[in-house]
MMTF fields as JSON, N, C-alpha, C and O atoms, coordinates in Angstrom:
{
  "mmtfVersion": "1.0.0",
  "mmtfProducer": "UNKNOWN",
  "numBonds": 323,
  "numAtoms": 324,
  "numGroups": 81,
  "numChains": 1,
  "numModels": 1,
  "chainsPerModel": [1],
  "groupsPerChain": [81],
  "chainIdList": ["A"],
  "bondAtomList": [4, 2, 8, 6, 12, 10, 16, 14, 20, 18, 24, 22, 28, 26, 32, 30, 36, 34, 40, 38, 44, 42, 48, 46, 52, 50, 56, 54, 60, 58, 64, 62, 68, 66, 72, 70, 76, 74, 80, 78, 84, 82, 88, 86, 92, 90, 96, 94, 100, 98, 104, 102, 108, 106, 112, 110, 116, 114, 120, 118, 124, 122, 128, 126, 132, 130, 136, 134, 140, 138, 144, 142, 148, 146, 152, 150, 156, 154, 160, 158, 164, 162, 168, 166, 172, 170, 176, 174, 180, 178, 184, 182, 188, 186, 192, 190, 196, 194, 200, 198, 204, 202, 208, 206, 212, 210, 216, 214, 220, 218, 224, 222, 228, 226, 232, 230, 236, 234, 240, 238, 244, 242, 248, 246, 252, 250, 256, 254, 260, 258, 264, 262, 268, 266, 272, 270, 276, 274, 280, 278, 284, 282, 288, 286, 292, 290, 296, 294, 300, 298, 304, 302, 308, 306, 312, 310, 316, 314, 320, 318],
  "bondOrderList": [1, 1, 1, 1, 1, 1, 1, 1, 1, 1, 1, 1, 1, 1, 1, 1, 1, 1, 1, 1, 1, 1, 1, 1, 1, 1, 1, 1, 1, 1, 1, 1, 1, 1, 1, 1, 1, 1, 1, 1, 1, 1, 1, 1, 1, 1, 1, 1, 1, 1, 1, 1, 1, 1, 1, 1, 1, 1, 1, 1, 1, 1, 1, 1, 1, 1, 1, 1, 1, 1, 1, 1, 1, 1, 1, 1, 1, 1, 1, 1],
  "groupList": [{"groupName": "UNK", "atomNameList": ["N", "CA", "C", "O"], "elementList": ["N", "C", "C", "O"], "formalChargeList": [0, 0, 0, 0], "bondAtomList": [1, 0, 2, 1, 3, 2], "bondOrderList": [1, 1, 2], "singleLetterCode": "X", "chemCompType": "L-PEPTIDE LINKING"}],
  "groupTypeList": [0, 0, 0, 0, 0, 0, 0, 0, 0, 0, 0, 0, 0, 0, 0, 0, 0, 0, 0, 0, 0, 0, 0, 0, 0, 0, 0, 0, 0, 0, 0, 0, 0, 0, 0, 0, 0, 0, 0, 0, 0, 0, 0, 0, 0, 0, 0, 0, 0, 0, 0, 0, 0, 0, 0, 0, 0, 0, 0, 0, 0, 0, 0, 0, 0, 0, 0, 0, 0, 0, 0, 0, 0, 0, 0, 0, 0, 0, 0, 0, 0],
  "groupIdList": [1, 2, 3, 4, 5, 6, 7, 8, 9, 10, 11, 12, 13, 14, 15, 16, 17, 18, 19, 20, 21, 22, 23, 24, 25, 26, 27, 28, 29, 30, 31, 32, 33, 34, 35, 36, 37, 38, 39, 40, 41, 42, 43, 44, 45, 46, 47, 48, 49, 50, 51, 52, 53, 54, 55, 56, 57, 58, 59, 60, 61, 62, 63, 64, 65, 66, 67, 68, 69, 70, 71, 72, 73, 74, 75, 76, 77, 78, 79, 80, 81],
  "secStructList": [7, 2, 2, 2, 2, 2, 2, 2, 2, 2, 2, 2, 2, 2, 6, 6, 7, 1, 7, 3, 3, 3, 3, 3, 3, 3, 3, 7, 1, 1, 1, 7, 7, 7, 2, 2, 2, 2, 2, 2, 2, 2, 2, 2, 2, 6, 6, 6, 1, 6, 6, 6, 6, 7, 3, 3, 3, 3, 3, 3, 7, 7, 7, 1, 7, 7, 1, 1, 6, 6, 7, 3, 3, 3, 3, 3, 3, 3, 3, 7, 7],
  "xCoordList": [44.913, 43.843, 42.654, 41.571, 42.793, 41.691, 40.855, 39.716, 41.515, 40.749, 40.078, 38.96, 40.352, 40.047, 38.357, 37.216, 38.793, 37.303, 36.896, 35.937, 36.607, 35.971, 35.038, 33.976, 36.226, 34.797, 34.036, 33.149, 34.353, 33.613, 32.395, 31.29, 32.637, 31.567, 30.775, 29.595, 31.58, 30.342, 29.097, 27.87, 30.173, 29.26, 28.184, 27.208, 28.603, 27.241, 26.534, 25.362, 26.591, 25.665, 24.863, 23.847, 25.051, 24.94, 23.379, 22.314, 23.613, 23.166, 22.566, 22.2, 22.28, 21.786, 21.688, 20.798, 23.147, 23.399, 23.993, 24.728, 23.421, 23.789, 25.336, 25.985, 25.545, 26.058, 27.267, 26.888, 28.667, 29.06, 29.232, 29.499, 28.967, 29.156, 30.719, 31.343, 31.074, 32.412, 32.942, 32.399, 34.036, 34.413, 36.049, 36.73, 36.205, 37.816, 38.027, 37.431, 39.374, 40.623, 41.082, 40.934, 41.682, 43.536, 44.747, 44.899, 45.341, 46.854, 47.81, 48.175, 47.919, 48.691, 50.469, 50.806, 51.029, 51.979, 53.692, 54.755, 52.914, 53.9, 53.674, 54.71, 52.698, 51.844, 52.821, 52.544, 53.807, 54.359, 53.973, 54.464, 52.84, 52.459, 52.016, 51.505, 52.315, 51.709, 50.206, 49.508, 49.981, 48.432, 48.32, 47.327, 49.147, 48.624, 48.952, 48.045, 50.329, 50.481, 49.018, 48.424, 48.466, 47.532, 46.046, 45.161, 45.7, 44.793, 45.111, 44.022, 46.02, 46.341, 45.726, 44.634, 46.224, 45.835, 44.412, 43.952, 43.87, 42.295, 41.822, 41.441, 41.896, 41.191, 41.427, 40.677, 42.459, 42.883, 42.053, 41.355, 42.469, 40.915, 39.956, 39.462, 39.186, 37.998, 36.829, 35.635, 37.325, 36.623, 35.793, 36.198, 34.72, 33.303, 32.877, 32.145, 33.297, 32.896, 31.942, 31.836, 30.839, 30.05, 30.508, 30.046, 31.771, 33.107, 33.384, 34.077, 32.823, 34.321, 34.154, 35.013, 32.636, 32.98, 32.808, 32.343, 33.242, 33.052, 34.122, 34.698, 34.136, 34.735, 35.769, 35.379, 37.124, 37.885, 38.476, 38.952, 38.645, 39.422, 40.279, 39.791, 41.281, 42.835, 43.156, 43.326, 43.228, 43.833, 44.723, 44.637, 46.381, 47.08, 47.783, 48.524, 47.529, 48.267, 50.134, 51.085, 49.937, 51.551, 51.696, 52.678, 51.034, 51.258, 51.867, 51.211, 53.529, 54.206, 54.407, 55.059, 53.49, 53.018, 51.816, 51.744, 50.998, 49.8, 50.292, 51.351, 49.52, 49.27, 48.986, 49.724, 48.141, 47.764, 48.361, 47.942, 49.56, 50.712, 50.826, 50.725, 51.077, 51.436, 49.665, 49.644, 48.75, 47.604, 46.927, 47.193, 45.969, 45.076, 43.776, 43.298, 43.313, 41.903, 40.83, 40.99, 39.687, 38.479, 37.295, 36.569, 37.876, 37.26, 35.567, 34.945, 35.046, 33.953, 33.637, 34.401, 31.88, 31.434, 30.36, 29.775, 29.966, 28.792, 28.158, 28.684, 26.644, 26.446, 25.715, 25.535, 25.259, 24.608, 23.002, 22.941, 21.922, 20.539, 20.351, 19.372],
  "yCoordList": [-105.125, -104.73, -104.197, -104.777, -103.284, -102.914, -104.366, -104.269, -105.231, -106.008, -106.861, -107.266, -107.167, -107.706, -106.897, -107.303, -106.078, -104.784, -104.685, -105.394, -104.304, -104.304, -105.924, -106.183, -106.909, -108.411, -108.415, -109.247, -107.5, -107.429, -106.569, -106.899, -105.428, -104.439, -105.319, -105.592, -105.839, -106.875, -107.627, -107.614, -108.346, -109.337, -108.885, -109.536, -107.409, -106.693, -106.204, -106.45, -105.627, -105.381, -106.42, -106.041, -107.694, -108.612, -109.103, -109.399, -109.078, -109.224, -108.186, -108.192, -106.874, -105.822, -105.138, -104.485, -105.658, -105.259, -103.824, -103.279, -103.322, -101.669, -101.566, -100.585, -103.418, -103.068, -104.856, -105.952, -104.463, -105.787, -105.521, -104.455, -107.079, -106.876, -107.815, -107.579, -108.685, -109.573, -110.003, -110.27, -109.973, -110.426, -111.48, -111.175, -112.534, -113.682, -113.682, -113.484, -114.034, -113.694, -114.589, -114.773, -115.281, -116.454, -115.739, -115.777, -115.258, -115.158, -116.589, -117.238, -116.589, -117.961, -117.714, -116.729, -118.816, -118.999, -117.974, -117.658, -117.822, -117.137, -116.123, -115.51, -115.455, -113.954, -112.758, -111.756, -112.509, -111.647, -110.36, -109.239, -110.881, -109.827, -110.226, -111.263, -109.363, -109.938, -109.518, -108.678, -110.44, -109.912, -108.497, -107.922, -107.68, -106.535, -105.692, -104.889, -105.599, -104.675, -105.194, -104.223, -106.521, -106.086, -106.013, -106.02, -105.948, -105.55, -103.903, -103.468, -102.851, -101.618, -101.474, -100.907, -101.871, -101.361, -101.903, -101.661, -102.877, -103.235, -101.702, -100.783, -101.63, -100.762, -98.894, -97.984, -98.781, -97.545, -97.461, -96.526, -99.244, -99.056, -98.76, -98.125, -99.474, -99.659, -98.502, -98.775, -97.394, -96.342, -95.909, -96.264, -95.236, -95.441, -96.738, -96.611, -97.876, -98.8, -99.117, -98.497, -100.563, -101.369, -102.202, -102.637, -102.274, -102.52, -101.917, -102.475, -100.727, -99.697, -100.464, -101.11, -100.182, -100.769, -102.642, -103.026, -103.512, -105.153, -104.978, -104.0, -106.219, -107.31, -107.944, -108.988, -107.645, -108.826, -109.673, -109.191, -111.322, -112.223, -112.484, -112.566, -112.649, -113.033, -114.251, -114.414, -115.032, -116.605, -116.718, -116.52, -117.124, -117.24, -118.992, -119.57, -119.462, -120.496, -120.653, -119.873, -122.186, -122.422, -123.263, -123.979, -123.523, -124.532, -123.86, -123.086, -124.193, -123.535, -124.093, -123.68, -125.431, -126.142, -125.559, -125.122, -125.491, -124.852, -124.502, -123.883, -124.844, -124.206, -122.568, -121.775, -122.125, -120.788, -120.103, -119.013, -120.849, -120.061, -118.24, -117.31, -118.333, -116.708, -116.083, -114.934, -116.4, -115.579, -115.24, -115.741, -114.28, -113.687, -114.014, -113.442, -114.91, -115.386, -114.832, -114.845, -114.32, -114.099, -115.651, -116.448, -115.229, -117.037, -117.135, -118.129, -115.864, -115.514, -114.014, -113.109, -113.951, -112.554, -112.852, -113.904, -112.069, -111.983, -110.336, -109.232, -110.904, -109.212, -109.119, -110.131, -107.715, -107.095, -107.577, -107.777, -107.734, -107.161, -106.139, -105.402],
  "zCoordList": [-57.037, -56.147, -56.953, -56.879, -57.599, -58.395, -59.52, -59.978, -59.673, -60.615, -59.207, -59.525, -58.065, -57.13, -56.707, -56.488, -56.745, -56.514, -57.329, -57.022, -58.644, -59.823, -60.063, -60.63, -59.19, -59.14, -57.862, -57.676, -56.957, -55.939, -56.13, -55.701, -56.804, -57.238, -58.146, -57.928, -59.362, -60.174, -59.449, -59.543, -58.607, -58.055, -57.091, -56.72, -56.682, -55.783, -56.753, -56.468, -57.776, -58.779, -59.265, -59.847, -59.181, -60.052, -59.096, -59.639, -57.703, -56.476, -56.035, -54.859, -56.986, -56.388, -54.764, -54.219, -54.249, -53.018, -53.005, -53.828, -51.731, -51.626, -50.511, -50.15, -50.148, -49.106, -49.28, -49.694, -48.782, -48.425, -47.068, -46.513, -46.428, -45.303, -44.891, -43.857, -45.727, -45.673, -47.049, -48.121, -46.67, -48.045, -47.334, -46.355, -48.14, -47.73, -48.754, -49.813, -48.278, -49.848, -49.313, -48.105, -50.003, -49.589, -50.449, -51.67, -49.735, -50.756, -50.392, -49.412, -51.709, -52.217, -50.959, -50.303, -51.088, -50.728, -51.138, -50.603, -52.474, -53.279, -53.513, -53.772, -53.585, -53.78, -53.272, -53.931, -52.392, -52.207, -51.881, -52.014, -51.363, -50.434, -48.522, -48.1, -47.962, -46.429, -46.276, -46.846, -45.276, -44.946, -44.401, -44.846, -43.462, -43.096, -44.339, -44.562, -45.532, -46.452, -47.535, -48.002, -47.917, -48.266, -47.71, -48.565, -46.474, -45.959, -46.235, -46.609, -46.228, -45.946, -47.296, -47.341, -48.323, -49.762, -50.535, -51.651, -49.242, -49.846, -49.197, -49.922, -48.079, -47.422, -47.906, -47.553, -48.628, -49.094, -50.568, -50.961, -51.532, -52.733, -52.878, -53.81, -51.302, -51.459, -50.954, -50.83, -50.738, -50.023, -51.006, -52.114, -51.031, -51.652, -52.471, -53.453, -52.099, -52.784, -51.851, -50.793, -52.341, -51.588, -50.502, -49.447, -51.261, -49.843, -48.56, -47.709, -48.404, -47.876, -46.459, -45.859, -46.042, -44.503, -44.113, -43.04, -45.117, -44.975, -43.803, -43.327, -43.568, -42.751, -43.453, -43.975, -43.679, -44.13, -43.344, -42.316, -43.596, -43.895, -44.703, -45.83, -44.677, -45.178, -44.567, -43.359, -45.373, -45.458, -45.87, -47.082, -45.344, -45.867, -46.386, -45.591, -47.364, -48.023, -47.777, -47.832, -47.477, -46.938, -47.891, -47.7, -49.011, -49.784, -50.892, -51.588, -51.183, -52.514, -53.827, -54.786, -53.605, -54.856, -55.257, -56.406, -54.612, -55.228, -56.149, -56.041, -57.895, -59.175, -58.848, -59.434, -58.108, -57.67, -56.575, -56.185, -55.942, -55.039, -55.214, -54.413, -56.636, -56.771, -56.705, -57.147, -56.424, -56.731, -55.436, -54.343, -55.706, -54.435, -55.08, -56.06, -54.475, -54.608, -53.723, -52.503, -54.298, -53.801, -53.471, -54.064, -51.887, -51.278, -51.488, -51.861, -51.149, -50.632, -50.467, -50.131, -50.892, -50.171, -49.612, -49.872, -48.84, -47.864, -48.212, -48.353, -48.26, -49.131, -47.713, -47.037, -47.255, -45.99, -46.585, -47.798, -45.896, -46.541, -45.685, -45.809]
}
């Protein structure tokens, strides 16, 4: 989770945004985590971040071939203006 936020903070810095307003993830097939245990622990990271109050999406992958099965990918952000 933290390296997940640390590219979210980049990429608002990068973008000089004060604000996210969304952010999608896909957890892979294999990732071993559920969507509500990690929605609980984005939302427990991300408090004073540019994050704290986004919008998440969670996509979950049924594909257990996927090369990237075990990973949590950052699909997308949406910065606020």
């Amino acid at each position: 989770m933290k390296n997940l936020l640390a590219k979210i903070e980049s990429i608002a810095r990068e973008q000089n945004a004060g604000k996210i307003q969304s952010i999608r993830v896909k957890l892979g097939a294999l990732c071993n985590i559920s969507p509500e245990h990690f929605r609980q622990h984005f939302f427990l990271g991300n408090r004073g971040t540019v994050a704290e109050y986004a919008e998440l999406t969670i996509i979950v992958s049924e594909d257990a071939t996927d090369p990237l099965a075990q990973q949590i990918l950052l699909e997308s952000i949406e910065i606020a203006e």
